[in-house]
C-alpha positions in Angstrom: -32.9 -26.4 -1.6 -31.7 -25.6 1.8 -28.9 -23.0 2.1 -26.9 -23.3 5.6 -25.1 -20.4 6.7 -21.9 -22.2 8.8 -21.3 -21.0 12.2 -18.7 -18.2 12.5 -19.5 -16.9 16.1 -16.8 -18.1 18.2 -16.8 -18.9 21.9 -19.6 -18.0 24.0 -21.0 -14.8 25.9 -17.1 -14.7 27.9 -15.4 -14.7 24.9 -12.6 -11.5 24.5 -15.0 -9.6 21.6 -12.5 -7.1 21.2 -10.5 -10.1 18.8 -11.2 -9.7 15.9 -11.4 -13.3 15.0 -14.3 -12.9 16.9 -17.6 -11.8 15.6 -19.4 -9.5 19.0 -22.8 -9.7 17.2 -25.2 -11.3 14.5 -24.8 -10.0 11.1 -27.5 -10.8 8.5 -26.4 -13.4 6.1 -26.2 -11.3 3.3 -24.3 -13.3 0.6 -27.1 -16.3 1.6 -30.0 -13.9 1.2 -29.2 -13.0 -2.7 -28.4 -16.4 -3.6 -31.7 -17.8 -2.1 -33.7 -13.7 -3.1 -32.1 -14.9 -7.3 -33.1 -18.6 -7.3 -36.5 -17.6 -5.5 -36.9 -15.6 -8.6 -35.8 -17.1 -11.8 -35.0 -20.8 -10.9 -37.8 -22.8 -12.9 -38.5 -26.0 -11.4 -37.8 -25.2 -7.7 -40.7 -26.4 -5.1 -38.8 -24.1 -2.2 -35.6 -23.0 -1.0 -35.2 -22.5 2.8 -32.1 -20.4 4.5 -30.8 -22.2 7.5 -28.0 -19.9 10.3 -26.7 -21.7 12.6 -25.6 -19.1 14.0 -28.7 -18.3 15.4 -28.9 -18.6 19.9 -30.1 -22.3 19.8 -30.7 -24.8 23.0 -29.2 -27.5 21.1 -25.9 -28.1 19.2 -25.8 -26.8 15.0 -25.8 -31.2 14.1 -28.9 -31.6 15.7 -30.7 -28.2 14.6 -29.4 -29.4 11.3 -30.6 -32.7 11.0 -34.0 -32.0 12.4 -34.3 -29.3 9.4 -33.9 -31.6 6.9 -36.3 -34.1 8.3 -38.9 -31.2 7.8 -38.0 -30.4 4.7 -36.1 -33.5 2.9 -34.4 -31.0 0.5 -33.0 -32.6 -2.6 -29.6 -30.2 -3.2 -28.1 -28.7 0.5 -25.7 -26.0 0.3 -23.3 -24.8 2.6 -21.8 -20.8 2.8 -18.6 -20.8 4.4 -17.2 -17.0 4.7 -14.9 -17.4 6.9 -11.9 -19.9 7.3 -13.0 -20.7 11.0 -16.1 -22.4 10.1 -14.4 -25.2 8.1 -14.6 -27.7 10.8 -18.3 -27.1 10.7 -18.4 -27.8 6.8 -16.6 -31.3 7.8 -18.9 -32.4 10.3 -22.0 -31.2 8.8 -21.7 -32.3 5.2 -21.6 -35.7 7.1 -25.2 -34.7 8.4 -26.3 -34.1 5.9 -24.8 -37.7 3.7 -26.1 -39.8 6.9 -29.6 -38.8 6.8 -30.1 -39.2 3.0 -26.7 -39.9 0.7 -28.9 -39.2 -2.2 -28.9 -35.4 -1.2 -26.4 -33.2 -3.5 -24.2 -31.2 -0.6 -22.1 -28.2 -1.9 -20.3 -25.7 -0.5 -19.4 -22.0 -1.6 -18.1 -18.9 -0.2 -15.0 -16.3 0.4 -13.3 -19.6 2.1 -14.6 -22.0 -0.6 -13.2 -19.7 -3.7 -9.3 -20.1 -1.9 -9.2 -24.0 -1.1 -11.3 -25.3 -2.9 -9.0 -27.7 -4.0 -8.1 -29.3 -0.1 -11.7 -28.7 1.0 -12.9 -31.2 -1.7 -9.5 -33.6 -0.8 -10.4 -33.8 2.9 -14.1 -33.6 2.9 -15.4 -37.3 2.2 -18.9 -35.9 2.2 -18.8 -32.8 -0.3 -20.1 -33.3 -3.9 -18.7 -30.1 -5.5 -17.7 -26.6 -4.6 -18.8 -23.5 -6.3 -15.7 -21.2 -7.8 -16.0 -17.4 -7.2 -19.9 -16.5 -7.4 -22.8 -18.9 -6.8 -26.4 -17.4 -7.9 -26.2 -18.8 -11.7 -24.7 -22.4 -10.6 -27.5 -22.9 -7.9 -29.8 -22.0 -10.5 -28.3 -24.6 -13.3 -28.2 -27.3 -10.1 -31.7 -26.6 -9.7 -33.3 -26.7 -13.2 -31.0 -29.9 -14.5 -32.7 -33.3 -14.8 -29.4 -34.9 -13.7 -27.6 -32.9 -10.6 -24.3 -34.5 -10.6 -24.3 -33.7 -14.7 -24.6 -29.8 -14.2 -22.4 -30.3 -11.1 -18.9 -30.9 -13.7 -20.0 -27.3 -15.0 -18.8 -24.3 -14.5 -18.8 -22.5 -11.5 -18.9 -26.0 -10.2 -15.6 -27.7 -9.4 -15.7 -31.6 -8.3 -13.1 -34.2 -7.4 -13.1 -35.5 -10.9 -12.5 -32.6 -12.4 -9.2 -31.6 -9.7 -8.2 -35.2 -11.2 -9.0 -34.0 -14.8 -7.2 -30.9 -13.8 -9.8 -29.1 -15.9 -9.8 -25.6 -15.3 -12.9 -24.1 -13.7 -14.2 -20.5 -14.6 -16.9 -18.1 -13.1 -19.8 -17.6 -14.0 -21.8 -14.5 -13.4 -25.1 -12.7 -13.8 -26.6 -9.0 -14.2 -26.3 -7.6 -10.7 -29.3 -6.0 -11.5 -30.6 -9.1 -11.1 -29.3 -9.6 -7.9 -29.2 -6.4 -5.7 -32.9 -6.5 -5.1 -32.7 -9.0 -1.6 -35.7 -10.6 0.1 -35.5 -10.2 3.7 -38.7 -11.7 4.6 -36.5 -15.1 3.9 -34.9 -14.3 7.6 -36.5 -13.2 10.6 -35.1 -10.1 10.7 -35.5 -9.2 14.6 -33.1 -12.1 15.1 -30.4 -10.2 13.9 -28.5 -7.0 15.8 -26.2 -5.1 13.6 -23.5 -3.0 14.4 -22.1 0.1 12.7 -18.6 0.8 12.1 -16.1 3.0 14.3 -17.4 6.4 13.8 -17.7 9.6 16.7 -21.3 9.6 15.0 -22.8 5.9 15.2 -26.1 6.0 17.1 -25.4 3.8 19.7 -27.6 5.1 22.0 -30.3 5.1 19.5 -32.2 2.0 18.1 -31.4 2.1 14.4 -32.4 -0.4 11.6 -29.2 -1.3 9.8 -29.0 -3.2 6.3 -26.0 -4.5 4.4 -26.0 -3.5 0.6 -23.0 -4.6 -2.2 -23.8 -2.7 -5.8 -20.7 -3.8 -8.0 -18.5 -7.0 -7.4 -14.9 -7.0 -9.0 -11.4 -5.3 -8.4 -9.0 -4.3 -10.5 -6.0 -4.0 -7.8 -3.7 -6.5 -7.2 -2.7 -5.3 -3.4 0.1 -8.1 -2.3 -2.2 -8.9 0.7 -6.1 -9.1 -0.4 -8.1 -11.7 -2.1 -10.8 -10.0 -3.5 -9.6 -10.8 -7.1 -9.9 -14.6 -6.4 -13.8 -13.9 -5.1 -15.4 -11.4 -8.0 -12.9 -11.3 -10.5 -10.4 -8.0 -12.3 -13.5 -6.8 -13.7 -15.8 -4.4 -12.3 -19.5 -5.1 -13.0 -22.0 -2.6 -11.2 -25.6 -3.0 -10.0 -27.7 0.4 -12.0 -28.1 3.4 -9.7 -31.8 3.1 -10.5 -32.3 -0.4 -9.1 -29.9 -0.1 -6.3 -32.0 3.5 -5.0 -35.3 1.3 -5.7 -34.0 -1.4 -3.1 -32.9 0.9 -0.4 -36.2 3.1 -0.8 -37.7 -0.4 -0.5 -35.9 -1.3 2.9 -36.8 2.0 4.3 -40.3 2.0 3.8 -40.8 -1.9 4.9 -38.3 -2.3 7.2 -37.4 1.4 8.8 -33.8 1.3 7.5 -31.8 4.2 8.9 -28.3 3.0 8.4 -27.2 1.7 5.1 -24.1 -0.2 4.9 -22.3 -0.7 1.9 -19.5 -3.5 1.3 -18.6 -2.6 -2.6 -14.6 -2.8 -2.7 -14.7 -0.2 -5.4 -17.7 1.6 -5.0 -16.0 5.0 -6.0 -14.5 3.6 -9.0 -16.6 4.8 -11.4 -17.1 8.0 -10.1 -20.0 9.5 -12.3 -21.7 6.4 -11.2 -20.7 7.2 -7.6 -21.7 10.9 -7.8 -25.4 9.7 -9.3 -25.6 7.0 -6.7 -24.7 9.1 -3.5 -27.1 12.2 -5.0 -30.3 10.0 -6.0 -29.6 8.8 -1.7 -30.2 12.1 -0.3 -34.0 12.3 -1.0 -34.2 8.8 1.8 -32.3 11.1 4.8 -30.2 7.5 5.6 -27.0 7.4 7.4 -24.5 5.8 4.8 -21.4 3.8 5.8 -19.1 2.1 3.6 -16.4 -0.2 6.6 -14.5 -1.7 4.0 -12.4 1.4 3.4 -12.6 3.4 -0.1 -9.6 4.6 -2.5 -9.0 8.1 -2.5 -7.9 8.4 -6.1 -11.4 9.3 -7.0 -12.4 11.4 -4.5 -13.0 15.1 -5.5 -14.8 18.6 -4.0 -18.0 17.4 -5.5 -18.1 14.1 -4.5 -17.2 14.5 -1.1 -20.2 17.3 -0.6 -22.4 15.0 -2.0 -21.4 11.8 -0.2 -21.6 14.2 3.1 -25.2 15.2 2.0 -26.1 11.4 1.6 -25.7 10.2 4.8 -21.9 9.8 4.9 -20.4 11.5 8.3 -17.0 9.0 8.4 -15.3 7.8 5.3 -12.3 4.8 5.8 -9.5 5.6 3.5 -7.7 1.8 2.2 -4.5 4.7 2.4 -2.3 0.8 3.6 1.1 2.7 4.1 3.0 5.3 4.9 5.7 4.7 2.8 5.5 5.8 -1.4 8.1 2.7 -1.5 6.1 0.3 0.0 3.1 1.6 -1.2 4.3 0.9 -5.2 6.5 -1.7 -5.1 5.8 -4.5 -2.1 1.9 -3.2 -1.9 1.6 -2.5 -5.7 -1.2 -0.2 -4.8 -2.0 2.9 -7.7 -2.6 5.2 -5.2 -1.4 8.9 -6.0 0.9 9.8 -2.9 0.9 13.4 -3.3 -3.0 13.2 -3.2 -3.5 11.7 0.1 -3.3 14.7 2.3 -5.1 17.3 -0.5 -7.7 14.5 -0.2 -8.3 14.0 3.6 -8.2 17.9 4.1 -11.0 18.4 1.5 -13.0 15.0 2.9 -12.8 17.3 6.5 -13.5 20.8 4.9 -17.4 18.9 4.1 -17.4 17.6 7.2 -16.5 13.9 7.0 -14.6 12.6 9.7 -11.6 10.8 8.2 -10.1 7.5 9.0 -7.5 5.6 7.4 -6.6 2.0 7.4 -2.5 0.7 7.0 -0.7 -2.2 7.0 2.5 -3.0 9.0 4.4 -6.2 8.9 4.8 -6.3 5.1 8.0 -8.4 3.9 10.5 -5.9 3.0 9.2 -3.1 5.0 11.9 -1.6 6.7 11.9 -0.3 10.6 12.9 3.2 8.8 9.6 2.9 6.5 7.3 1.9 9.3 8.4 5.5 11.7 8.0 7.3 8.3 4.3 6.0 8.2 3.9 7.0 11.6 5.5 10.6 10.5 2.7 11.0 7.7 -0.4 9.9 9.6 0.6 12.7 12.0 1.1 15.2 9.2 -1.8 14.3 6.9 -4.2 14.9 10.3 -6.2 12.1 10.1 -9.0 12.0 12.3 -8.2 8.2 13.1 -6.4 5.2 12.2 -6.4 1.6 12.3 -3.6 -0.4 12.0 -3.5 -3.8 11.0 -0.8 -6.5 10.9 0.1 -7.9 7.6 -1.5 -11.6 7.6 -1.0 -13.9 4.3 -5.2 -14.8 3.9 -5.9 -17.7 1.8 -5.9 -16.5 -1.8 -3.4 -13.7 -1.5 -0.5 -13.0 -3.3 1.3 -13.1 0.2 0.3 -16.0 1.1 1.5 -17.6 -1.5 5.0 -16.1 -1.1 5.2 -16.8 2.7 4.1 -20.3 2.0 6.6 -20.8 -1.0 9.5 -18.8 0.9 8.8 -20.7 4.5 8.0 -17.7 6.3 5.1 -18.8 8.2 5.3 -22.0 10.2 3.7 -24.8 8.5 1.1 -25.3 11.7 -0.3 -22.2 9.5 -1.1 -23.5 6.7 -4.3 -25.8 7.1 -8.1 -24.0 5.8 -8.6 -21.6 9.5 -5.3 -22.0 11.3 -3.8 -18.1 10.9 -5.4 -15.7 13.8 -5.6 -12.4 12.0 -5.5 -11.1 15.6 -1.1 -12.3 15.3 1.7 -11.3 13.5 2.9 -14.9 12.3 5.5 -13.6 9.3 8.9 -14.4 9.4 10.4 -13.2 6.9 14.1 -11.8 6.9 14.3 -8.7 8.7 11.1 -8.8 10.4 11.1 -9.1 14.0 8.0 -10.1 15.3 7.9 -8.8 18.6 9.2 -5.2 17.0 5.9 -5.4 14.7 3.6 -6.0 17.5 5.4 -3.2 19.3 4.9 -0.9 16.4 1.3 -1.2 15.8 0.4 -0.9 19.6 2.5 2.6 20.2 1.1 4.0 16.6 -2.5 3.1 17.8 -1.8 4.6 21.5 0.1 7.6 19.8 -1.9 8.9 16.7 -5.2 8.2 17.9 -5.2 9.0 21.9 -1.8 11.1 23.0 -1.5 13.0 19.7 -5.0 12.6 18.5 -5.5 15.4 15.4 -9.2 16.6 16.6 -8.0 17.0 20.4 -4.5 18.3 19.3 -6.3 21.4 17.0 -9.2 22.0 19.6 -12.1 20.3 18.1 -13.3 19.1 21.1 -16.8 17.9 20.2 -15.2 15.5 17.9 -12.7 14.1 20.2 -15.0 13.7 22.8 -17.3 11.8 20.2 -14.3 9.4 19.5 -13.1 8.8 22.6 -16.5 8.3 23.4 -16.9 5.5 21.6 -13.7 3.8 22.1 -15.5 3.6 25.7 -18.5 1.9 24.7 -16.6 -0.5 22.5 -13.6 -1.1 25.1 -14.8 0.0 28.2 -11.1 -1.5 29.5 -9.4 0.9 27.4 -7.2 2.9 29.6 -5.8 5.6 27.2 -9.6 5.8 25.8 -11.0 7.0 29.6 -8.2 9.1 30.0 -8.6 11.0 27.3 -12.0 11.2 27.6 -12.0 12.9 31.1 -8.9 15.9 29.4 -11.9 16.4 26.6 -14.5 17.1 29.4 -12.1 19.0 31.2 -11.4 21.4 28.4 -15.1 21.5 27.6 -16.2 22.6 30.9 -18.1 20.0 31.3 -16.9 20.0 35.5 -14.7 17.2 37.7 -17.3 15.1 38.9 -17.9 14.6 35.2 -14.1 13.9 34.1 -13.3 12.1 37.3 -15.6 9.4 36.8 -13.3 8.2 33.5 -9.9 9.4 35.6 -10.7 6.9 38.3 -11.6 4.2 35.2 -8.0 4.7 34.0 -6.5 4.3 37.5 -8.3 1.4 38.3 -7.4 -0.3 34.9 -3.2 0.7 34.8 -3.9 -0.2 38.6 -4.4 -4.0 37.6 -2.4 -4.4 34.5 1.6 -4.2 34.3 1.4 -3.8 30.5 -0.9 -0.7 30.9 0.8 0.8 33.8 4.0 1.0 31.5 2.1 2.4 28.7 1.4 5.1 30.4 4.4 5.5 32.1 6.3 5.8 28.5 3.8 7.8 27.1 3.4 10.7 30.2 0.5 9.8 31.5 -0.2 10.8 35.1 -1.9 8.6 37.6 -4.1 11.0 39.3 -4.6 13.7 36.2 -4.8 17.0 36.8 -8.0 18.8 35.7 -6.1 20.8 33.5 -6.4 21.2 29.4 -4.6 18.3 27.9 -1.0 19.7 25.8 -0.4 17.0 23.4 4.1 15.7 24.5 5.7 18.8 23.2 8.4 16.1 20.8 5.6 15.0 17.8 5.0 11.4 17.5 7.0 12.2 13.9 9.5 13.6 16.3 10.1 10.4 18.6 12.2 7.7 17.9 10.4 4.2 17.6 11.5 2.3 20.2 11.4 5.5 22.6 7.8 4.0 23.6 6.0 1.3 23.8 
């Protein structure tokens, strides 16, 4: 079996990284490595199964490295992972590869972006024999050990073009994650791959650290209007044992050097006395610990938090989404306890965890009134940072299928790929599109640079860490330099120091109309003085919202 991861890295070394569309470096092709890590393992009858990322730097085009792997290997079933909705040209093409060099090899495809259009993928590609529904390790193994391919191929997971015709319905099927979590990395060349740690004022940057991605449970419960997850895992959590889990990452550590652990559970505080054994049987291994993909807060408490803290975790990302209890309960439909948000942040701070949350703005519904009272909270909850995010119907999502049934995104939308999460394509009545975009560029400049909490309530060191690195991220990032250069004014640390990200600013407002109106709106002086910053004197809560930009 060969297992192709399908390109995802868009553009080439000019490309504008700060997109989010864009992936700025290589990650390691994690869901890949514990499909080919459980097949390796329990598949009977399987002579070899090879990972293939054509992602990798390559002198020649993805087609041609493709086609002159399976001449070396002849594989009898190839399977493509599609993650992401970008790569879907790429399935297209190379599925045709694949048929031209031997139409007796048994292509599928399965992914994030297979699980949501499954159903068109199979329509348009000529070339694609089935696609696996939700999770993959037991339906590669059943492709594997059947005498007849195309037989085990009309099973579940496995959905085909005769069974859309059928319109049989097609369930998951899963396995004990115990089974799973333990990943072979000696199936990748690991040095090929540079990782890259999440926004935090204490990533090592300037260090060399060994970084490894980890997912202990798979399901959600939440039906949030604008996530998928459900369509991936399932409603039902299933969890990896805290034994076998600390067994793997003691594992990485002592073979590979891990010092940053990275884990992508969507619930991974659910269980909470699972969560309190986990993050205590970590603190023997001394690791940095990460979770990006945000974490709800309901089941954070004192305990928890110290222990997280004396794991490894020094920045936690709150899924908080809004603002607003209204939009929070009854356009989100997210059980979050409102009155628990702030109690919970300043408790997540008092053991030391630098606090970020993530929101949503754009939502059908929202009102102009509910967005500026979003903006009101952040400020009085004190959040350490926040990242705001425009409300885009993904494949698979509750919203997409309203905005799709209710016309409110253009139809040149609606094919696998075309929505750029990096635009605010809604249109739904009442929602101004420009006013959005205008909204979630003056919260961002507001709450985390102008009125940032930690340079606002004198914690210096912290704010400098930030703004730090929003500099090494964005190094065009006008308010980022700025703000810089008042932290190492009020820290002493001398002009020559703070000039150096003063002229920085100037140069950048200098070139850029947009910018130099930023900073206009907001106060900002062209030449600052080497004075301590005093955050405006009217809050942000204070402000009206279109008093800025």
């Amino acid at each position: 079996m060969l297992l192709v991861v399908l390109p995802y890295r868009l553009g080439d070394a000019t490309t504008d990284t700060s997109k989010k569309s864009i992936r700025s470096f290589l990650a390691f092709p994690y869901g890949v490595l514990t499909l080919a890590s459980y097949i390796k393992r329990y598949a009977e009858n399987l002579a070899a199964v090879e990972i293939l990322d054509l992602n990798l730097p390559a002198l020649v085009s993805a087609d041609v490295v493709l086609a002159a792997k399976l001449a070396g290997i002849q594989p009898d079933i190839v399977g493509f992972s599609m993650s992401y909705d970008v790569s879907y040209p790429w399935l297209k093409s190379l599925a045709k590869v694949v048929k031209d060099r031997d139409d007796d090899i048994f292509v599928v495809a399965g992914g994030p972006a297979v699980t949501t259009a499954y159903a068109e993928m199979l329509a348009e590609c000529d070339h694609l024999d089935a696609a696996c529904y939700s999770e993959g390790e037991v339906g590669l193994k059943n492709l594997i050990e059947a005498d007849d391919i195309a037989l085990a191929a009309a099973q579940d997971p496995w959905v085909t073009k005769e069974k859309l015709l059928a319109k049989a319905h097609t369930k998951p099927v899963y396995d004990d994650l115990d089974k799973i979590i333990d990943v072979d990395y000696s199936m990748v060349e690991i040095g090929a791959y540079s990782m890259k740690e999440a926004f935090s004022p204490f990533t090592k940057f300037t260090e060399s650290s060994k970084q490894f991605f980890i997912v202990t449970s798979r399901g959600c419960p939440f039906k949030c209007v604008f996530c998928a997850e459900p369509s991936f895992h399932g409603a039902n959590m299933r969890y990896a044992s805290v034994d076998r889990v600390v067994e793997h990452v003691a594992r990485l550590k002592q073979q590979y050097g891990l010092s940053v652990l990275t884990i992508y559970d969507d619930q991974i505080l659910m269980n909470k006395a699972r969560a309190k054994e986990l993050f205590s049987k970590l603190i023997p291994l001394q690791i940095r610990i990460e979770m990006p993909n945000g974490v709800t807060l309901s089941y954070i408490d004192e305990e928890l938090a110290a222990t997280m803290k004396a794991a490894g975790v020094d920045t936690l990302f709150l899924a908080i989404e809004h603002g607003s209890k209204r939009v929070l309960k009854d356009i989100i439909r997210k059980p979050i306890a409102f009155n628990r948000i702030k109690p919970t942040i300043q408790l997540l701070q008092k053991a030391g965890i630098f606090v970020c949350g993530f929101f949503v703005i754009g939502l059908p519904g929202e009102t102009r009134a509910e967005r500026q009272e979003t903006r009101e909270a952040i400020y009085d909850w004190g959040l350490d940072w926040s990242f705001f995010n425009y409300a885009t119907p993904l494949r698979g999502s509750e919203l997409f299928r309203m905005c799709k049934e209710n016309k409110w995104i253009d139809d040149k939308y609606l094919p696998i790929g075309a929505i750029d999460m990096t635009e605010y394509v809604i249109t739904a009545p009442g929602m101004d599109r420009a006013e959005i975009k205008q909204a979630v560029s003056e919260m961002n400049l507001d709450l985390n640079f102008v009125n940032n909490n930690n340079l606002r309530n004198g914690n210096l060191d912290t704010a400098y860490r930030a703004f730090r690195e929003v500099v090494e991220r964005h190094p065009g990032q006008p308010f980022a330099q700025y703000f810089l250069g008042k932290c190492l004014v009020e820290m002493g640390a001398g002009e020559a120091h703070a000039e150096a990200h003063f002229g920085k600013y100037r140069e950048i407002i200098a070139s850029s109309q947009v910018w130099r109106d930023a900073a206009e709106k907001f106060g900002l002086q062209f030449y600052p003085d080497h004075t301590p910053h005093k955050a405006p004197l009217q809050a942000a809560a204070e402000r009206p919202l279109h008093a800025q930009l």
